[in-house]
C-alpha positions as CSV (number, residue, x, y, z in Angstrom):
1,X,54.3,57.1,-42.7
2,X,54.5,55.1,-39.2
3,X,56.9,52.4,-39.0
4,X,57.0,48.7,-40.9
5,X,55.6,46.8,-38.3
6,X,52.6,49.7,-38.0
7,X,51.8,49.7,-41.7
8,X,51.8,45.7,-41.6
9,X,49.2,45.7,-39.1
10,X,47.2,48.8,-40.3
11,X,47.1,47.0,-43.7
12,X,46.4,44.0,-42.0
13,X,43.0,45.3,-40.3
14,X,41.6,47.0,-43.3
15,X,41.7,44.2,-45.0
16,X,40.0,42.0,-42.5
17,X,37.3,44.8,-42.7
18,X,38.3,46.0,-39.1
19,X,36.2,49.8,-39.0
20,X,38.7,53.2,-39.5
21,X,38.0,54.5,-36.2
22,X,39.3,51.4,-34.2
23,X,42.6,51.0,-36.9
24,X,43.6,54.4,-35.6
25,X,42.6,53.9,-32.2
26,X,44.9,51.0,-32.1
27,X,47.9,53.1,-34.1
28,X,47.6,55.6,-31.1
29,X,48.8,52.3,-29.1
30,X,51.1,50.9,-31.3
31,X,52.8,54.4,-30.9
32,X,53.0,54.3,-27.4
33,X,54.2,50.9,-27.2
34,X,56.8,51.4,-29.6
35,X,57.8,54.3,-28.2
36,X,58.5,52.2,-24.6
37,X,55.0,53.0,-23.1
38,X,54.2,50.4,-20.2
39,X,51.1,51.8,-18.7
40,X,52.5,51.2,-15.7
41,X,51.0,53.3,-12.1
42,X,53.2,54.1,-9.6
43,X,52.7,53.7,-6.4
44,X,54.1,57.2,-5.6
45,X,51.8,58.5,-8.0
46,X,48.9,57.7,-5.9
47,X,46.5,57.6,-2.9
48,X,43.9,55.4,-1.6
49,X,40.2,56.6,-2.1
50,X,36.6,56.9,0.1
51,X,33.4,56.3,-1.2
52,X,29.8,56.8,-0.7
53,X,27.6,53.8,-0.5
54,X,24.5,53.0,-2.4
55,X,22.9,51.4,1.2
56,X,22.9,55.2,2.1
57,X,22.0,57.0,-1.2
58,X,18.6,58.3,-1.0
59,X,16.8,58.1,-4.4
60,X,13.1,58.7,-5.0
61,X,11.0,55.9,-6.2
62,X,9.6,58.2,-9.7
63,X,13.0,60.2,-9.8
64,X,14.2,56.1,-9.7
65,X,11.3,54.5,-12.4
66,X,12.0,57.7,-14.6
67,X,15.9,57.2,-15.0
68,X,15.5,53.5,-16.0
69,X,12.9,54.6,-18.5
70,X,15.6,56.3,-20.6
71,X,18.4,53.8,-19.8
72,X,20.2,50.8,-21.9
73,X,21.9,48.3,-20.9
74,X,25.3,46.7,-22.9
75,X,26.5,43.3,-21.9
76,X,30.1,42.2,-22.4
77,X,29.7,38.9,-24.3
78,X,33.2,38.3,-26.3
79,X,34.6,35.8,-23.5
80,X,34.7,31.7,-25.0
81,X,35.5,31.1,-21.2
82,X,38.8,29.0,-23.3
83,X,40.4,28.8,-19.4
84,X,37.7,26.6,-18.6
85,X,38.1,24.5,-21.6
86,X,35.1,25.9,-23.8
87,X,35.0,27.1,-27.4
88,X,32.2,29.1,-27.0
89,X,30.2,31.9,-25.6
90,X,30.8,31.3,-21.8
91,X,27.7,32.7,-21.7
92,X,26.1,29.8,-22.3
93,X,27.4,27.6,-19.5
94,X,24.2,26.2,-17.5
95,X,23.6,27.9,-14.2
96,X,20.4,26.8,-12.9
97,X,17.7,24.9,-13.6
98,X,18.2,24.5,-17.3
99,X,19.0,27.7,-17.8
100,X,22.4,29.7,-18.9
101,X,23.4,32.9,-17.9
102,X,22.4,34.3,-21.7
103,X,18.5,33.3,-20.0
104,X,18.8,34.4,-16.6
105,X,20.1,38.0,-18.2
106,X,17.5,38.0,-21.0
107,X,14.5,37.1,-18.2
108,X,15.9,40.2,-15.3
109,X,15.9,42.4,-18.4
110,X,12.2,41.4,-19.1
111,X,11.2,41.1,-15.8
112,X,12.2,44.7,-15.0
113,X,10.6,45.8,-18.2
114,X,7.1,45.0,-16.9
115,X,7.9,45.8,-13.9
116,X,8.8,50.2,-14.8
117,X,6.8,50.2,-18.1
118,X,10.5,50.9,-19.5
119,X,11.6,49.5,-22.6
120,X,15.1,49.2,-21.1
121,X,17.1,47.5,-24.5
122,X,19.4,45.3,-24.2
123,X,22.8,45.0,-26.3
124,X,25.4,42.6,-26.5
125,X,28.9,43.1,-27.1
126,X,30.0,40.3,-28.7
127,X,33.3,39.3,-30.6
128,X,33.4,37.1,-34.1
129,X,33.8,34.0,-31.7
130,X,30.8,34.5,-29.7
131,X,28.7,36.1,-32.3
132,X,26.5,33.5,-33.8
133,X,26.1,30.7,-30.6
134,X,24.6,34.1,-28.8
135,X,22.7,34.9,-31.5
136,X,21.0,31.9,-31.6
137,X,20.0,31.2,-28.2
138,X,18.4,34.5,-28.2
139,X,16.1,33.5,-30.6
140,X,13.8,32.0,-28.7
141,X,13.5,35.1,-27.0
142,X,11.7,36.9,-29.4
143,X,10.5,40.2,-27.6
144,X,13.8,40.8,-26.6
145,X,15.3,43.1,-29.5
146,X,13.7,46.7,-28.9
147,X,12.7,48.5,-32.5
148,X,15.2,50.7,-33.9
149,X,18.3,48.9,-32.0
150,X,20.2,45.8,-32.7
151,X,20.7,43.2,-30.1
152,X,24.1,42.7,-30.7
153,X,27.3,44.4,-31.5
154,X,30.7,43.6,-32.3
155,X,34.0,44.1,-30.7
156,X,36.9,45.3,-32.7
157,X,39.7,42.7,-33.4
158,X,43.5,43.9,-33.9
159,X,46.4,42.1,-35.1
160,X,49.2,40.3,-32.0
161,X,52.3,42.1,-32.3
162,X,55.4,39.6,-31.8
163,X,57.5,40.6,-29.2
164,X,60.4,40.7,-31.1
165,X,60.1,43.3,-33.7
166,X,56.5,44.6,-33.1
167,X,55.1,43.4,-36.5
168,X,51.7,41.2,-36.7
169,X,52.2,37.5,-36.2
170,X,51.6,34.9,-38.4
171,X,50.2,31.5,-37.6
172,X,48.9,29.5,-41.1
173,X,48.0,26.7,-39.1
174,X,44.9,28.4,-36.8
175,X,44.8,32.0,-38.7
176,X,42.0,33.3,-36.0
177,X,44.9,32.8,-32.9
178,X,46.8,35.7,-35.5
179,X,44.0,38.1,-33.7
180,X,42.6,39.1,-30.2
181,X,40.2,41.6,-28.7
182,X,42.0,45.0,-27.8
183,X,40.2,44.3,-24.1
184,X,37.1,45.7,-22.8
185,X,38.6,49.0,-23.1
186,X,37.0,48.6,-26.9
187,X,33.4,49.4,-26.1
188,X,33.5,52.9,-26.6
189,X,35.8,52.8,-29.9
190,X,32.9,50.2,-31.3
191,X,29.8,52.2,-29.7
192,X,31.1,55.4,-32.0
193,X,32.7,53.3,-34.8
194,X,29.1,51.7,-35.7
195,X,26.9,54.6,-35.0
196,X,25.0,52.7,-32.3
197,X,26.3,55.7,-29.3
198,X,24.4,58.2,-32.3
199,X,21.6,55.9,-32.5
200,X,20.9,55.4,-28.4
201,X,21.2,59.3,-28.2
202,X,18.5,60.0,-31.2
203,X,16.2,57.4,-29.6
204,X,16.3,59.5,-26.4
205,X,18.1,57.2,-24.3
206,X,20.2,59.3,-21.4
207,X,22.5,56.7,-20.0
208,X,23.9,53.0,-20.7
209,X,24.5,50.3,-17.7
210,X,27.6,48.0,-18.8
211,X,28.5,44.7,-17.0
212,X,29.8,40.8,-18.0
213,X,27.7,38.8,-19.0
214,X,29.0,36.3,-16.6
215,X,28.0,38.3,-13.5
216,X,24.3,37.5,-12.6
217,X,24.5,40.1,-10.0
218,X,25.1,42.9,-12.1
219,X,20.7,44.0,-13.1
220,X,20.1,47.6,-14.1
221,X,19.3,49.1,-11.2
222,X,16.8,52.0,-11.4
223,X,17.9,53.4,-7.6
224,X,21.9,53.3,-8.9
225,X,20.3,55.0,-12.5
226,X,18.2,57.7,-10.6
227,X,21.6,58.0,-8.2
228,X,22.8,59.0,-11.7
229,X,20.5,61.0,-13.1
230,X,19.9,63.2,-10.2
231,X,23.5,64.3,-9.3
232,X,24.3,64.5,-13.4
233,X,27.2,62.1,-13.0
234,X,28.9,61.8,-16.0
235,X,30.5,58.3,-15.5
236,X,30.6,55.9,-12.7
237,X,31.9,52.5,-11.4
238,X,30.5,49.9,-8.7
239,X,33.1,49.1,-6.4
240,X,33.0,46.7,-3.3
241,X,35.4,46.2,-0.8
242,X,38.4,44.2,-1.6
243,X,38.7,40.6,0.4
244,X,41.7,38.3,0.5
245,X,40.3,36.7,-2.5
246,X,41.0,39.8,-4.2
247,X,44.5,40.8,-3.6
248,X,46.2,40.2,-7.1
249,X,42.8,42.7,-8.8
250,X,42.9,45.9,-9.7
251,X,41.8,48.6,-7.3
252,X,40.4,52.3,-7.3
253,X,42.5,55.4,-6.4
254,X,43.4,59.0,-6.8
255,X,46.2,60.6,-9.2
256,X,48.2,62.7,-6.4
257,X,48.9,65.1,-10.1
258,X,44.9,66.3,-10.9
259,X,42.8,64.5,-7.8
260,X,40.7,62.4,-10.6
261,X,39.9,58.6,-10.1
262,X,42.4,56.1,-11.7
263,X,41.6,52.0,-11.7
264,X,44.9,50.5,-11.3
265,X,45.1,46.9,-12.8
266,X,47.4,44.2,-11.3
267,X,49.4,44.3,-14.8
268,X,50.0,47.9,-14.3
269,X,51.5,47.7,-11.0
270,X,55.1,47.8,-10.6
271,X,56.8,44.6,-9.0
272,X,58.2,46.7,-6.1
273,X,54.5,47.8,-5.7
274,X,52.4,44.6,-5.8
275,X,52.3,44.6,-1.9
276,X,51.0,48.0,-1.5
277,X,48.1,46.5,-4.1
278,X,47.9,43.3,-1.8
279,X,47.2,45.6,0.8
280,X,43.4,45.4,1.6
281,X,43.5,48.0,4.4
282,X,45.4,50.8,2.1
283,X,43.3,49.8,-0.9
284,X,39.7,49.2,0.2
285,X,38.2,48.9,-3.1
286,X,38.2,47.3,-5.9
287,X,36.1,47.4,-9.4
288,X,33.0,45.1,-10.0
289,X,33.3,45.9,-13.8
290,X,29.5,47.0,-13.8
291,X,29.7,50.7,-15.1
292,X,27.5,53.4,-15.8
293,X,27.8,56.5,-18.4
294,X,25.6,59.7,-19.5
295,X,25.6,59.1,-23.7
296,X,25.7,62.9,-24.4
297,X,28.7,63.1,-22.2
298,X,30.6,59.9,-23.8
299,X,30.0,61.5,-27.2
300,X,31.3,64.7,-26.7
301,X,34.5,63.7,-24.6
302,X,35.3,61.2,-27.9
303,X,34.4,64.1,-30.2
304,X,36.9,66.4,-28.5
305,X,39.5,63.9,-28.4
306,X,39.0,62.8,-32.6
307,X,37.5,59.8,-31.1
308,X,40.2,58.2,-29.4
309,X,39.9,58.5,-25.0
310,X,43.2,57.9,-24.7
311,X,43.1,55.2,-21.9
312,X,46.1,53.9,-20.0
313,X,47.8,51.2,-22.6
314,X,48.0,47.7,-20.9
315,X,50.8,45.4,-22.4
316,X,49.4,42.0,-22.1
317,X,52.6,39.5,-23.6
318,X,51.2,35.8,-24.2
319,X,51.8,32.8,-26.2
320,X,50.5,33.2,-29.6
321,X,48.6,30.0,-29.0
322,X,47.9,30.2,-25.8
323,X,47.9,26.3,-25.3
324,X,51.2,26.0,-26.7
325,X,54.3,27.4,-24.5
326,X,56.5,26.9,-27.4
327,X,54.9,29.0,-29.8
328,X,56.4,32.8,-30.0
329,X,56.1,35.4,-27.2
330,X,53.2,38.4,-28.5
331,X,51.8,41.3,-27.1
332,X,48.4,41.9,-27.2
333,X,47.5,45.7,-26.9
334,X,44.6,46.4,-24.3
335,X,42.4,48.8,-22.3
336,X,40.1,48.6,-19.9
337,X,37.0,49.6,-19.8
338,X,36.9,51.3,-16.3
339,X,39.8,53.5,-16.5
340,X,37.8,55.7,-18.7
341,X,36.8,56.9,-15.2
342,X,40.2,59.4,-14.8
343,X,38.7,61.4,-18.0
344,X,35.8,62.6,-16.6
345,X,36.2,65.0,-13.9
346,X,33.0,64.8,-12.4
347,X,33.3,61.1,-12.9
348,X,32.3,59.0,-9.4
349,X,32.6,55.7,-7.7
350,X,30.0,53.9,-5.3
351,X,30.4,50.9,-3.1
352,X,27.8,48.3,-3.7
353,X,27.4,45.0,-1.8
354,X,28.6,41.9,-2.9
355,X,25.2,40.5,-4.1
356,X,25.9,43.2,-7.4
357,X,29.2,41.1,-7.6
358,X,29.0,37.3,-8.6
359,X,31.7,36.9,-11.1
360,X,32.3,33.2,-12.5
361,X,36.0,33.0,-13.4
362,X,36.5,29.4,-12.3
363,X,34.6,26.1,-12.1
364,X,35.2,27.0,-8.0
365,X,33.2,30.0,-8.5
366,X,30.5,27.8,-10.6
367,X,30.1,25.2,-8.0
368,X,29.0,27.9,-5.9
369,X,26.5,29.5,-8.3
370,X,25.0,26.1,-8.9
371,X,24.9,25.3,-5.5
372,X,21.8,26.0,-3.1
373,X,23.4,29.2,-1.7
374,X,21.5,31.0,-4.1
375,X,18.3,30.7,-4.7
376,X,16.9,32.1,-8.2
377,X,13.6,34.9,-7.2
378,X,11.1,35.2,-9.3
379,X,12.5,38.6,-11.1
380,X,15.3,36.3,-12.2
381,X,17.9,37.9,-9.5
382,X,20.4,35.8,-7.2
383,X,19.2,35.7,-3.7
384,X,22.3,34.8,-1.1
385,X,21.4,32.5,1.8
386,X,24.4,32.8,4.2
387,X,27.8,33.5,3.8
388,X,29.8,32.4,0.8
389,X,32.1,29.1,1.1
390,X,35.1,29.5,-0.2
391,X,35.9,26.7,-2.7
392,X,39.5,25.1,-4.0
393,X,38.8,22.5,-6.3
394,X,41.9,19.9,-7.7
395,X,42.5,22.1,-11.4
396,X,43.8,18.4,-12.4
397,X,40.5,16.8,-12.3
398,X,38.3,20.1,-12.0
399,X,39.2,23.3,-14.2
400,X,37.3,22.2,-17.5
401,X,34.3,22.4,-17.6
402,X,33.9,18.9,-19.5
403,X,35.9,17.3,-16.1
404,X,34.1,19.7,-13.6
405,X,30.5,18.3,-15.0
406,X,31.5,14.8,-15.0
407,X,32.2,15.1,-11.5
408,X,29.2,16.1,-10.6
409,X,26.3,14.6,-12.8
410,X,23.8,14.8,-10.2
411,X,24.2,18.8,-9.6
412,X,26.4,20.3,-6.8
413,X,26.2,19.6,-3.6
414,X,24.7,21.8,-0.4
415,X,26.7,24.1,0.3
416,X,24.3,26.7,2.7
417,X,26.1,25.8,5.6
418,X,29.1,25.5,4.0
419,X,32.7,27.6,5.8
420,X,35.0,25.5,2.8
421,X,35.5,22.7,0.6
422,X,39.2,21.9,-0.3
423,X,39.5,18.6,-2.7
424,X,42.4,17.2,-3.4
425,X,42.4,14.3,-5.7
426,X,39.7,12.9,-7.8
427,X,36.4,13.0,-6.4
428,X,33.1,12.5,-8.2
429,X,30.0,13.5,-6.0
430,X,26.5,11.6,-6.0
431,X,23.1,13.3,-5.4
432,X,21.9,15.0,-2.5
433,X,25.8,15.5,-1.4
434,X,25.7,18.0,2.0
435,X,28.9,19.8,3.5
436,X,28.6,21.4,6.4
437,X,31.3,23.6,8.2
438,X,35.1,23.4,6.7
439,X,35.7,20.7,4.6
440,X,38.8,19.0,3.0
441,X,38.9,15.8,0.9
442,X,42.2,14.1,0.0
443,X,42.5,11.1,-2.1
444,X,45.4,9.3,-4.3
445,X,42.3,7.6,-6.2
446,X,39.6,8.5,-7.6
447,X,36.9,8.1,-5.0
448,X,32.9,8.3,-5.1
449,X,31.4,10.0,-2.2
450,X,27.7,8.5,-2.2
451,X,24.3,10.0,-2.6
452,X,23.3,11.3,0.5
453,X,26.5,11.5,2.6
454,X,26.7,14.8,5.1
455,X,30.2,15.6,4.9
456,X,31.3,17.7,7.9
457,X,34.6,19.3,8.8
């Protein structure tokens, strides 16, 4: 029968027409959790990992054109980007030139279509918040949708579970904050739940290519798809190596019990082991969230496990509205998408260079993307001049996005020859702004720095 709290939610997702496969894909959790189930990796438990690199994989240029021909490509696209003050697809933030990441991706996928004869679909995983904004800025893109496959996708959506007593929260007042995505974990319980994994397979796709949307970095790239193809790799990350700035993110190891890959996520680290994770030179790598996976192999590992792959449980506890500290504690059951690594035994890992790794988490990391370090080539990829600044902005004046733009109505400044820029304060930047070397700007007033002005060290 389950327990009250189980039936509630069960209930609760049929009714909001949530599909049978993900309601008992999230029962499996509930079970866990209920039964004490942290998801927690010990340090004990495991070792630090080498890879091979994909600067010294060898791939031949046909073996490379002929393994894109028969790969898609899924873009993660259920974020609203709410911790930088939006309400909608963060995907369509502006990142240059007019353009928002939703066209950047939309214009490599095109680009590389011509370029391989491929018809290379693409697929976005959205959620019932993203859904219809995407939708309708990929209008205008009308060859984009390939025949016989949709262009979009939904997450699942499960109930949050109130600390106290496990049972799905209520919340009259904003009934949508009642729900939140069981993390990225979800793609593979919504590929099988809607048929589309089927579908890809009887259209003689081989293999899928999965990355954020917000990471312009992450193109389908036929050398990493041949990689694939010729050494029959059933599943496989992109990993680069961990910098200071990545300390407190998950990491790539090995289970000391079986030898298989495990991703271990800061919230399943135990306290006495978060500085063995902060550890850059024991840990070396860390996950770039771009992933790659043989369909026939996905299907038939979900078909031997009655559809559920059993990834490691993350307990996520939040505010049920998130903007409000005095609304109840809730967990939110998750998964992520990489650790379906550890269940594939053949499964592998590859370091790639940062340039397959531009994340925008922050308004610190958009300044940069806006900024003249990159420069956008004409197949629609990010082309790095320099080093990368590092960048602190004032989260009182700068973490929204409505603040962060106001701040800088004529576009960022230079920041090619850039070290840093630390602002303190209120600061709002005129055009043509250049800072040079390491930078730090201080102010108990809002301040104007003027068109033009160099600013250095």
């Amino acid at each position: 029968m389950g327990s009250p709290g189980l039936n509630l939610a069960r209930q609760k997702m049929l009714d909001a027409g949530v599909d049978e496969v993900a309601v008992d894909t999230f029962a499996h959790y509930y079970r866990l959790l209920e039964h004490g189930e942290t998801g927690m990796i010990p340090e004990t438990a495991i070792e630090p990992i080498d890879m091979e690199a994909l600067a010294d994989v060898e791939v031949a240029d046909e073996v490379a054109a002929d393994a894109i021909r028969t790969t898609a490509v899924i873009k993660l696209n259920g974020g609203l980007g709410t911790s930088m003050g939006m309400d909608r697809a963060k995907s369509l933030l502006c990142v240059r030139r007019g353009l928002s990441f939703l066209d950047v991706i939309a214009r490599q996928v095109l680009h590389l279509r011509k370029q391989y004869d491929a018809p290379l679909p693409m697929i976005f995983m959205n959620s019932f918040r993203t859904s219809a904004d995407t939708m309708a800025a990929l209008a205008r893109y009308e060859d984009l949708a390939v025949d016989g496959l949709p262009l979009e996708f939904w997450q699942n959506k499960e109930p949050k579970l109130l600390e106290k007593g496990l049972v799905p929260a209520s919340y009259p007042r904003n009934p949508d904050l009642e729900w939140c995505p069981p993390g990225h974990g979800d793609l593979y319980t919504a590929l099988r739940g809607t048929g589309l994994l089927d579908r890809l397979i009887e259209q003689g796709y081989e293999r899928v290519f999965v990355s954020n949307s917000d990471n312009l970095g992450a193109t389908p790239d036929p050398r990493l798809a041949g990689w694939l193809k010729s050494h029959r790799i059933p599943f496989a990350i992109e990993a680069v190596r961990r910098t200071p700035s990545d300390r407190k993110g998950g990491h790539f190891a090995r289970r000391r019990s079986d030898g298989r890959i495990v991703l271990r996520e800061t919230a399943q680290t135990l306290p006495q082991d978060q500085e063995a994770l902060a550890d850059l030179s024991r840990h070396r790598y860390s996950s770039t969230n771009n992933l790659w996976f043989d369909l026939v192999a996905m299907s038939n590992e979900l078909d031997r496990r009655g559809g559920i792959l059993g990834l490691p449980l993350i307990r996520n506890v939040k505010n049920l509205d998130p903007a409000d500290t005095s609304t109840p504690k809730v967990i939110q059951i998750e998964t992520a998408m990489g650790a379906a690594i550890e269940v594939f035994a053949a499964a592998r890992t590859i370091e790639v260079g940062r340039d397959r790794f531009i994340p925008v988490k922050t308004t610190n990391d958009l300044l940069v993307l806006r900024s003249d370090v990159y420069d956008l080539g004409a197949d629609f990829g990010l082309d790095q001049e320099g080093d990368l600044p590092f960048v602190d902005l004032d989260p009182d004046f700068y973490r929204m996005v409505g603040d962060f733009d106001q701040r800088f109505p004529e576009g960022a400044p230079s920041l090619r020859r850039a070290r840093s820029l630390k602002v303190e304060g209120d600061f709002t930047f005129g055009r043509g702004v250049e800072v040079v070397g390491d930078v730090e700007l201080e102010a108990d007033t809002a301040k104007r720095i003027a068109a033009g002005t160099v600013l250095d060290g």
